[in-house]
DOLUM-116247 format. One record per residue (C-alpha): residue in one letter; x, y, z. Coordinates in steps of 0.25 Angstrom, whole numbers, padded with zeros to 4 digits, always signed. Example, Ala and Ser with C-alpha at 12.3 -4.5 7.8 and 13.67 -1.06 7.14 Angstrom:
a+0049-0018+0031s+0055-0004+0029
//
This chain:
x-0134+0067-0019x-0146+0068-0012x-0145+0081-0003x-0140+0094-0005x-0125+0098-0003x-0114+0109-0007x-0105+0108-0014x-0092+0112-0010x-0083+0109-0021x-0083+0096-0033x-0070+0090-0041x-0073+0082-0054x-0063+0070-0057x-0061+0060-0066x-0066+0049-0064x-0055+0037-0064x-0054+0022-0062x-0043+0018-0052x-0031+0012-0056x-0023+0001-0049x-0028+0004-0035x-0027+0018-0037x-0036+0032-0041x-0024+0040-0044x-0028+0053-0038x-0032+0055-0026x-0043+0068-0021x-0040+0080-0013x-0051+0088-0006x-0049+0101+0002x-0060+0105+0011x-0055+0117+0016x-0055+0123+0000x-0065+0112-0007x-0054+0109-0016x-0054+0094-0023x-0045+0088-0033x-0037+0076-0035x-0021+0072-0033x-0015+0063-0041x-0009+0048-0034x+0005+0048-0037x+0014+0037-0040x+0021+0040-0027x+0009+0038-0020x+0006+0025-0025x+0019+0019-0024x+0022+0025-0009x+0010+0028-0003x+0000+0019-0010x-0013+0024-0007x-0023+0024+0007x-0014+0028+0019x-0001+0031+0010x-0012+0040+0001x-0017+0047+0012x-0005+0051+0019x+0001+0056+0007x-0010+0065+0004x-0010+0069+0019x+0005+0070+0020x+0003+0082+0008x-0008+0088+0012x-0006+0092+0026x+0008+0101+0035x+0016+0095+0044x+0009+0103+0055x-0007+0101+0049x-0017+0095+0063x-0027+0086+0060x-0038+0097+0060x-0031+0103+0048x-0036+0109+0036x-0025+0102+0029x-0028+0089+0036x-0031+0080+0025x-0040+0065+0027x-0037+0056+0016x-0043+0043+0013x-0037+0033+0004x-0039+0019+0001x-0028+0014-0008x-0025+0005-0021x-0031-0008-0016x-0041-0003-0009x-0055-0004-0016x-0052-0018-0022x-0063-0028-0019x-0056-0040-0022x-0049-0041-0008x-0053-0039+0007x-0052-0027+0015x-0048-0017+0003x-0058-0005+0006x-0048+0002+0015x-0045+0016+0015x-0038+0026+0024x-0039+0039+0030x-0026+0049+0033x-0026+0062+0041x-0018+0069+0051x-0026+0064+0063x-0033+0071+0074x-0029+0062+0084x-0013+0058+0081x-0010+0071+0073x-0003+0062+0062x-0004+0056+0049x-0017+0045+0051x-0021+0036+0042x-0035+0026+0046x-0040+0016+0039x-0056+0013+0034x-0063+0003+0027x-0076+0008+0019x-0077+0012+0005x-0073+0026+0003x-0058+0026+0000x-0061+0013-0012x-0072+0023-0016x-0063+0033-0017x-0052+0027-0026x-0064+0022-0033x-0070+0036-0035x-0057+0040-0039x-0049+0044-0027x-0037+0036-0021x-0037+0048-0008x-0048+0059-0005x-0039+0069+0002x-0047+0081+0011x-0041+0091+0015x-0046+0106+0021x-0059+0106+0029x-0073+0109+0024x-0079+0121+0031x-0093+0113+0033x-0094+0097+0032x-0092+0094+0018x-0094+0079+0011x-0082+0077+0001x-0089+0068-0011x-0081+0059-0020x-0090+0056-0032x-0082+0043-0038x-0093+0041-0049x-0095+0055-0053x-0080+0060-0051x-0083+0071-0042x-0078+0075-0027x-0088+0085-0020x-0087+0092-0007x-0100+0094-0001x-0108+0101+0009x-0119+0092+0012x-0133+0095+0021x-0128+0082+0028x-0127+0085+0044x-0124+0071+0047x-0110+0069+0052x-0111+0055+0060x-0108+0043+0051x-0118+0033+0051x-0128+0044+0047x-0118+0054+0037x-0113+0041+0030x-0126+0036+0025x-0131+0051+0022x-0120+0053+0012x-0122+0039+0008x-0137+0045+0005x-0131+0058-0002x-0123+0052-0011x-0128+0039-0016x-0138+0041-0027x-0143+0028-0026x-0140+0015-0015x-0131+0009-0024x-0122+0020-0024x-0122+0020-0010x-0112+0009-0011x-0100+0017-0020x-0101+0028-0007x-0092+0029+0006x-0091+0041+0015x-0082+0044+0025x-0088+0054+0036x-0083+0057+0052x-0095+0060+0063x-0097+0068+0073x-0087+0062+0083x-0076+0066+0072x-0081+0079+0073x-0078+0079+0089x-0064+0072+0091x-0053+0069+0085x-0055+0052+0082x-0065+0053+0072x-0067+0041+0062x-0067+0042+0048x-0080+0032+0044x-0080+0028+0029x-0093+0022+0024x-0096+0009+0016x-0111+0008+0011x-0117-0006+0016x-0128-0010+0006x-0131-0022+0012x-0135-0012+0025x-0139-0002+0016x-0129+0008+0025x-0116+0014+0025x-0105+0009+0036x-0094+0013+0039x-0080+0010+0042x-0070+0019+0051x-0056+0027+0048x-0056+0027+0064x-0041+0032+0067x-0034+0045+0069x-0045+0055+0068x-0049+0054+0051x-0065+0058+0056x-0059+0068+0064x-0052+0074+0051x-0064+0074+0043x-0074+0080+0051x-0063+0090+0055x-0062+0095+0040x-0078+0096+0040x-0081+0082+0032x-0092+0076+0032x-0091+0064+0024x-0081+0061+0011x-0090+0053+0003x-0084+0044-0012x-0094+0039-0022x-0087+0027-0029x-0090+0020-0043x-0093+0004-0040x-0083-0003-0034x-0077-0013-0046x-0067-0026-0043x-0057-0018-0051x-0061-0004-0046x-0045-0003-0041x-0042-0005-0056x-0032-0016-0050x-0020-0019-0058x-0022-0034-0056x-0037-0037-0053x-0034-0051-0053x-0024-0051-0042x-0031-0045-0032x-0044-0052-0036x-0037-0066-0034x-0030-0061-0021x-0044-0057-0016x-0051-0071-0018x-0039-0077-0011x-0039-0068+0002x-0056-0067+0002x-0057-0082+0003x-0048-0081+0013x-0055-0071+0023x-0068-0081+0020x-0060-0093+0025x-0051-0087+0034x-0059-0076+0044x-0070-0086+0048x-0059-0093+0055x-0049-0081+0058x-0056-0068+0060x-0071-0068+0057x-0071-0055+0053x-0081-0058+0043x-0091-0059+0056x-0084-0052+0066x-0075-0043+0061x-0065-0037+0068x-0072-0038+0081x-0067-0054+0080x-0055-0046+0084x-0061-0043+0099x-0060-0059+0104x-0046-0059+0098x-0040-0046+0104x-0046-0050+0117x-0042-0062+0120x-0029-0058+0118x-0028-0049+0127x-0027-0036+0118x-0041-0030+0119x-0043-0017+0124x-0049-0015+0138x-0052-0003+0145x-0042+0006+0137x-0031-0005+0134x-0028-0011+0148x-0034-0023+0146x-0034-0033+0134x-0045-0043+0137x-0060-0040+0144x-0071-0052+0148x-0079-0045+0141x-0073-0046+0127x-0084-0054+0120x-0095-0046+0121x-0089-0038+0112x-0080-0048+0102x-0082-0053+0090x-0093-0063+0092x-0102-0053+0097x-0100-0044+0085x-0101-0056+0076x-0115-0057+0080x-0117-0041+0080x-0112-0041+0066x-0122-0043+0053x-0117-0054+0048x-0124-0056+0037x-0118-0045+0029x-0101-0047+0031x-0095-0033+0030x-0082-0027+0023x-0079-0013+0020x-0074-0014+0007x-0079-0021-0006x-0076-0036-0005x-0068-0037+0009x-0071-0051+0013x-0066-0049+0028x-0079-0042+0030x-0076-0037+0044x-0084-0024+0042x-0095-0028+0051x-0109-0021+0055x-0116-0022+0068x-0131-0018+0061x-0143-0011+0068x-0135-0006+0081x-0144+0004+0090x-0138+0016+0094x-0139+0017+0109x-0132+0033+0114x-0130+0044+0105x-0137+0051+0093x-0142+0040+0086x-0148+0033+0099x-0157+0022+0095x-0153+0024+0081x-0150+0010+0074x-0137+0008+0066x-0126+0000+0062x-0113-0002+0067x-0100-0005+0058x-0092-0013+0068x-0088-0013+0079x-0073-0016+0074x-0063-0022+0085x-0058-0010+0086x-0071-0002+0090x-0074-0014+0099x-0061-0013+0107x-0061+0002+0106x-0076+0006+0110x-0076-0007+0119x-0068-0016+0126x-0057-0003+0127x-0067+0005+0134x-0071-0006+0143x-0085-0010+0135x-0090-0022+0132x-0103-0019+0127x-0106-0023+0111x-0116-0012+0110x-0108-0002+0115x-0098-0004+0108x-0107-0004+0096x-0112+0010+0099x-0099+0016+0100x-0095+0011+0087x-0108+0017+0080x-0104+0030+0086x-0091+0029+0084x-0092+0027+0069x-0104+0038+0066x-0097+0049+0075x-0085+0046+0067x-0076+0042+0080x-0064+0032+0080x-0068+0019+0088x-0055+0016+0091x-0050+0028+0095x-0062+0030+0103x-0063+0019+0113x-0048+0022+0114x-0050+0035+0119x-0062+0030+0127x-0054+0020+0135x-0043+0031+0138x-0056+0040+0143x-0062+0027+0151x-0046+0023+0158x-0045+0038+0161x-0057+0038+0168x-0057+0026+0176x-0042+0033+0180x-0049+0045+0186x-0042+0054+0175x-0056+0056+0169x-0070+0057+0178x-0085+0061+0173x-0084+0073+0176x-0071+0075+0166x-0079+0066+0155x-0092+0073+0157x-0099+0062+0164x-0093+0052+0158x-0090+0038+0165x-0079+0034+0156x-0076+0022+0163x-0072+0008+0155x-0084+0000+0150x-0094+0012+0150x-0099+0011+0139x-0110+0022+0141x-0099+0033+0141x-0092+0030+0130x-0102+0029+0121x-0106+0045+0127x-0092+0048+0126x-0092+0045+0112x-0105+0053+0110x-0098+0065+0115x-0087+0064+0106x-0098+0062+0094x-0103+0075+0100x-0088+0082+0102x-0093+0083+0119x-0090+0083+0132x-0080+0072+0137x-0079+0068+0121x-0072+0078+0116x-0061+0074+0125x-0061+0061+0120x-0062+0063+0107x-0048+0071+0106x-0043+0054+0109x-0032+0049+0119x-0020+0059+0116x-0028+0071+0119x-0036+0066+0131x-0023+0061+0136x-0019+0077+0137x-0030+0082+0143x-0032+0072+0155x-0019+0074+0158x-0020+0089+0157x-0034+0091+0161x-0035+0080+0173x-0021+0078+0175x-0022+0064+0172x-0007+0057+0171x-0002+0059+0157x+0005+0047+0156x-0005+0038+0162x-0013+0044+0150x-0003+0041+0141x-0001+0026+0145x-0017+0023+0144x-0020+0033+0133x-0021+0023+0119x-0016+0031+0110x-0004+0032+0100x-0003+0044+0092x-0015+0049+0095x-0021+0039+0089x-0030+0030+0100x-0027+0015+0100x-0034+0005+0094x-0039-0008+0101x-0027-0018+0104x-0019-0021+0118x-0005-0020+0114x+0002-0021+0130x+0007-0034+0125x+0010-0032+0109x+0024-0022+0108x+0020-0023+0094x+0007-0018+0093x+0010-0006+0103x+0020-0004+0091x+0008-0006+0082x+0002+0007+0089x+0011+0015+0093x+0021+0014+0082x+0009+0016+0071x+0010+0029+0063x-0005+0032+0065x-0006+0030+0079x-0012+0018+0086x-0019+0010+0077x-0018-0005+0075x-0019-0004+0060x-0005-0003+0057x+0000-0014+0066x-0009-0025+0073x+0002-0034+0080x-0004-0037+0093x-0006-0051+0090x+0007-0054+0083x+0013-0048+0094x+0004-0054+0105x-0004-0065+0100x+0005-0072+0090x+0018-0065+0097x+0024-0065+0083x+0034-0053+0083x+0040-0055+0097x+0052-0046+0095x+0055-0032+0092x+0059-0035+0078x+0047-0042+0075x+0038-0032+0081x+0044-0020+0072x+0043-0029+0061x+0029-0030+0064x+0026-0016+0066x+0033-0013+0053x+0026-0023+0043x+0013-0022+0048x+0010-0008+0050x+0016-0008+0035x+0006-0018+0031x-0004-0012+0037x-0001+0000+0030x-0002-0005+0017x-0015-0009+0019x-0020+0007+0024x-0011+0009+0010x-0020-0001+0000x-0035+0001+0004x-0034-0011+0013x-0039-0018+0026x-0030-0026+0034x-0040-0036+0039x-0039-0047+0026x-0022-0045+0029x-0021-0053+0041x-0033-0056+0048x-0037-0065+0039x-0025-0075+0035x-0023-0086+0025x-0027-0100+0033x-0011-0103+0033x-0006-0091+0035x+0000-0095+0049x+0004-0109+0044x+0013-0100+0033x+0017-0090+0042x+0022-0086+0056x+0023-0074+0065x+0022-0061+0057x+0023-0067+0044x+0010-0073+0047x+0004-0060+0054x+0008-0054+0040x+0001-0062+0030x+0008-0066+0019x-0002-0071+0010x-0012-0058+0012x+0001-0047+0009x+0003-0056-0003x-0010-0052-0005x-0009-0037-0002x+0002-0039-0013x-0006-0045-0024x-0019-0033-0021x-0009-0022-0021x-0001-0026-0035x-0012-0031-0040x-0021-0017-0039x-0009-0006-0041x+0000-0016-0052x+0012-0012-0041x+0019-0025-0045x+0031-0022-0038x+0024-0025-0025x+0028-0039-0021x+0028-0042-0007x+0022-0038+0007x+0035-0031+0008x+0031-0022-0001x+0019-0016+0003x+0026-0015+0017x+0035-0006+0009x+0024+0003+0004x+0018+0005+0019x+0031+0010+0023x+0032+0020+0015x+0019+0025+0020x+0021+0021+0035x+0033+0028+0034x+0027+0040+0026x+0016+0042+0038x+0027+0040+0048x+0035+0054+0043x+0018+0060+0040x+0019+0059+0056x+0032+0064+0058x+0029+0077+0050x+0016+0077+0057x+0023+0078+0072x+0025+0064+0077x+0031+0051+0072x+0041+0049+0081x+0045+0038+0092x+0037+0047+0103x+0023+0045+0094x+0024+0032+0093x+0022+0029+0109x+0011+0024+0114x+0003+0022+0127x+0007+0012+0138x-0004+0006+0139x-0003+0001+0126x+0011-0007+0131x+0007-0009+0146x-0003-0008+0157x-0002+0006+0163x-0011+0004+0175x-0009-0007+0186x-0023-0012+0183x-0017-0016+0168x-0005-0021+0174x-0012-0030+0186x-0025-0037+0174x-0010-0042+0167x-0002-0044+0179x+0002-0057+0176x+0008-0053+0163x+0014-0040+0166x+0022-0045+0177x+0028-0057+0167x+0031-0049+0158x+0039-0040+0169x+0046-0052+0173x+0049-0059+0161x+0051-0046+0149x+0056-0035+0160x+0063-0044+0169x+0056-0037+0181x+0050-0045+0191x+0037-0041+0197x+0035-0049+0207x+0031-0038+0219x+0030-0026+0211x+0018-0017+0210x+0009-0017+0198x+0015-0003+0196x+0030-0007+0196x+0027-0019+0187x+0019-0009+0177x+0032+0001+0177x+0042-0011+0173x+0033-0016+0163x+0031-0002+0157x+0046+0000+0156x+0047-0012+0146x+0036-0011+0139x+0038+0003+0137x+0053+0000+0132x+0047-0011+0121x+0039-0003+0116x+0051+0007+0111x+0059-0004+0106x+0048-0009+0098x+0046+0007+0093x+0062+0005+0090x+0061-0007+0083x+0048-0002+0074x+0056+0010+0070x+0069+0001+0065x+0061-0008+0057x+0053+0002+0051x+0066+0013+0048x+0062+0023+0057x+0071+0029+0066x+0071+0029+0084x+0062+0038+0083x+0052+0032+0073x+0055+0044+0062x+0056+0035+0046x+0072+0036+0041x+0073+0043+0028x+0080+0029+0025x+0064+0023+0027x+0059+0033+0018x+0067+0033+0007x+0066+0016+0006x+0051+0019+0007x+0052+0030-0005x+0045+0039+0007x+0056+0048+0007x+0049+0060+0001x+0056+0073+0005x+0045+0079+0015x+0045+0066+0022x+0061+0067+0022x+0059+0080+0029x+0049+0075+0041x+0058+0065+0043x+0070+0073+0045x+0064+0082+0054x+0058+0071+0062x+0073+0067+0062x+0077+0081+0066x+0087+0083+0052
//
């Protein structure tokens, strides 16, 4: 180390090789005492909960009451990877996620990041770091995997924004350059500090750049969290990263799947997806043209001024000279870098840095949501987004609400503090995001997200709750992320009835539902919103990234298949079967069928963690109109055409004469009343009961039944 520290407390451990995909133990740190030692992982745990998300809720379900807020001592943040993750043979297996009781939905959240640190950590030893208490001055919590030593730490370091703290612990713990590649850290910034939708940001060094970058846990609050308990980075030291550093039971299986699949995404994404050269920001073209890209806080799907912002665009913005992963050998490289950007506004004014992304999601978020189609702003709200530690999604979210409630009348400059938060202005939304850097003036109102703001307009400037209601985008207390769902039932499913809140990572269906209209009844739909949320999970279970599932497919994988089977993949969950028995020997594992089975056990298993937090039931899983319909004439009117034949020929109501506004209140009725057919259908195909509670028939087929969890459920029940 190459500056001074304290040093709060140390734990030796053995140093062991991992077995099958697994550490064996897992580490347990206390801030509030500066305790440290290690837990065993339990056959129970790897059968049931796996490892990653299942991990993490596990630890978090034991460690915390039934009553504990997010700003708890006993408020735990654990970060797991899982038994495939770390493998090098196949794409998109340097995954790890991060669970909390979030700030913002007051549930169980679990949000996945790429980077190194959760493959370091099992490498260093450590299938979970879990850390609870709070530290009583910012501490650095050190995971030596070379030496065999955790250390908590107060450092001189007054840093706390990301691009700078990243590369200053980078500088006290590497010894030399080349050690500078076996370190990640995770560390917040200051915008975490000041609201409640801080990002977790979870380094990678770049040697190629010579720098570290960074890759985001954006949802639910994790930053938030960590700042909370006074952390200012948690850093892991790794031994080298080997081929066999998973110990796998079957190295030649998984090597032989992984030559298969990384010739595919050479031949295959050129021609699908060119995420190798775009990354997801090829997605922007896609989206809207279809008619499902945010505008101006989801009224609209489509804007003229798309493709200044699309993939093209970015695909000459990117380097392109050096393809970019996240993990070790991930041939879908969509990780991608926008070099050399000047800082324009803010503390780092004329400051030259780089950039990682902008992601779809940031670009719809930050962008086309709020109204601004201008690249470079877009570019500087991602750079602050990132360093201050802010969630992009969940700000551009928020920002769109502010910018609606503004152009309603409901907010003015002199309720923002000279703010003219109108759609496209870029200028204030760049300062708005300043101020919640700063935690002042109009920011901290921002920064408590949707749900709160929603309270106080209401309360403070008597603003209509329920027009608030219908146009806040926000499920859970979770902000949504960046799709038009008014014309997919199924992926208005896929948000409101996630257990999180309203993230599209458990079930992306708008174009199965919209685009290839393969799941057109109710039946279809829940079997949707069953199997892929599940799939999905397994992935947040393994270490894994969805991308090489099913956005890069076999050449014939629509010539063999049809509907969902073909949304599904055959071919690449044959895969996922052969990586999973051939790291962890579980020979038992067969099918697709059966890795469903393990996510149920989990899914279920966070379901009850919500109910014995306070929620869970068929009232939480609601979500806002405008996610179903339009809610303002001007909506209805820019889709008239549309609306007023689906009156005629779904409702059976004919609109010739009406008013916009009587049109509006037909269409609402209907829409309204699918959407709680759907939620009745979802609950049946999943076991739950009307109002969404797991059956103890559920549990006990999914070995879940565990006797606290028997309890919740029967209180929820009212037994």
């Amino acid at each position: 180390m190459n500056q001074e520290y304290s040093l709060l407390a140390e734990f030796n451990y053995d140093l062991v090789d991992v077995e099958r995909g697994y550490a064996n133990r897992t580490l347990y740190v206390n801030l509030s005492d500066n305790t440290i030692h290690s837990k065993p992982v339990t056959n129970t745990m790897k059968d049931i909960f796996i490892g990653g998300r299942g991990f993490g809720l596990w630890l978090l379900w034991d460690g915390i009451r039934d009553d504990t807020q997010w700003d708890d001592p006993e408020n735990e943040i654990v970060i797991s990877s899982g038994p495939i993750g770390g493998i090098t043979q196949y794409p998109g297996s340097g995954k790890s996620i991060v669970v909390t009781v979030s700030p913002t939905t007051q549930c169980a959240v679990d949000s996945n990041v790429g980077g190194h640190f959760g493959p370091y950590l099992k490498f260093a030893g450590w299938d979970a770091i879990e850390i609870q208490g709070k530290a009583e001055r910012d501490v650095i919590v050190f995971v030596d995997g070379v030496k065999g030593k955790v250390s908590i730490l107060e450092t001189p370091i007054e840093t706390v924004d990301t691009h700078l703290l990243g590369e200053e612990v980078l500088e006290l713990f590497a010894d030399s350059e080349m050690e500078k590649r076996s370190i990640s850290s995770v560390t917040a910034g200051l915008g975490a500090d000041h609201t409640l939708i801080g990002c977790l940001n979870v380094s990678l060094y770049d040697p190629r750049r010579q720098h570290i970058r960074v890759k985001q846990a954006g949802r639910g609050g994790t930053g938030t969290v960590l700042r909370d308990k006074k952390i200012k980075a948690l850093v892991v030291k790794s031994p080298p990263v080997k081929g066999d550093s998973n110990q796998p039971a079957d190295l030649e299986r998984i090597t032989r799947v992984g030559r298969t699949m990384n010739k595919e995404v050479y031949q295959q994404d050129p021609l699908q997806n060119s995420m190798r050269t775009k990354g997801t920001t090829m997605l922007v073209d896609i989206i809207d043209y279809n008619d499902l890209l945010p505008v101006n806080n989801f009224q609209y799907g489509s804007h003229p001024e798309t493709p200044k912002i699309a993939g093209d665009f970015w695909e000459k913005r990117f380097e392109q000279n050096l393809p970019d992963g996240c993990w070790y050998g991930c041939t879908v490289s969509c990780s991608h870098t926008a070099e050399g950007y000047l800082i324009k506004t803010g503390p780092y004014q004329g400051q030259r840095s780089y950039v990682d992304g902008p992601e779809y999601e940031t670009i719809a978020a930050v962008g086309s949501n709020c109204g601004i189609f201008d690249p470079e702003a877009i570019l500087e709200l991602n750079f602050y987004c990132d360093t201050y530690g802010i969630d992009t999604i969940s700000f551009g979210t928020l920002t769109a609400f502010i910018m609606e409630c503004y152009e309603a009348g409901i907010l003015n400059r002199d309720r923002t503090g000279g703010l003219e938060l109108n759609f496209g202005n870029a200028e204030s939304s760049i300062e708005l995001l300043h101020q919640m850097g700063r935690g002042q003036g109009f920011g901290r109102t921002a920064g408590l997200g949707i749900r709160r703001m929603k309270q106080i307009f209401a309360e403070k400037y008597a603003a209509d709750p329920q027009f608030l209601q219908d146009i806040g985008m926000e499920a859970k207390g979770m902000e949504y992320s960046e799709y038009i769902t008014k014309e997919s039932l199924a992926q208005q499913g896929g948000y409101g009835l996630a257990n999180k809140g309203a993230q599209h990572d458990e079930a992306w269906l708008i174009f199965m539902d919209i685009v290839h209209k393969s799941i057109p009844s109710f039946e279809d739909k829940a079997e949707a919103l069953h199997y892929f949320p599940m799939f999905r999970t397994w992935f947040g279970l393994n270490g894994l990234c969805k991308l090489p599932w099913n956005d890069v497919e076999p050449a014939d994988n629509r010539k063999l298949y049809s509907g969902m089977e073909a949304a599904k993949v055959p071919e690449h969950v044959q895969n996922y079967v052969d990586l999973f028995v051939g790291v962890t020997g579980r020979s038992e594992v067969k099918s697709g069928e059966d890795l469903v089975r393990m996510s149920e056990a989990v899914y279920n298993f966070q379901r009850v963690f919500n109910l014995r937090l306070g929620f869970g039931t068929r009232e939480h899983d609601a979500i806002p109109y405008r996610s179903v319909g339009p809610v303002t004439a001007r909506e209805y009117e820019s889709r008239q055409e549309r609306y007023d034949k689906q009156l005629q020929d779904l409702v059976g109501f004919d609109p010739t004469g009406k008013t916009t506004q009587e049109k509006m209140a037909e269409l609402r009725k209907y829409r309204e009343a699918q959407y709680e057919k759907l939620v009745d259908a979802v609950y049946k195909r999943r076991g739950w009961t009307s109002q969404g509670v797991p059956t103890l028939e559920t549990l006990k087929r999914l070995k879940v039944d565990f006797p606290e969890v028997v309890k919740v459920v029967q209180q929820a029940n009212g037994e």
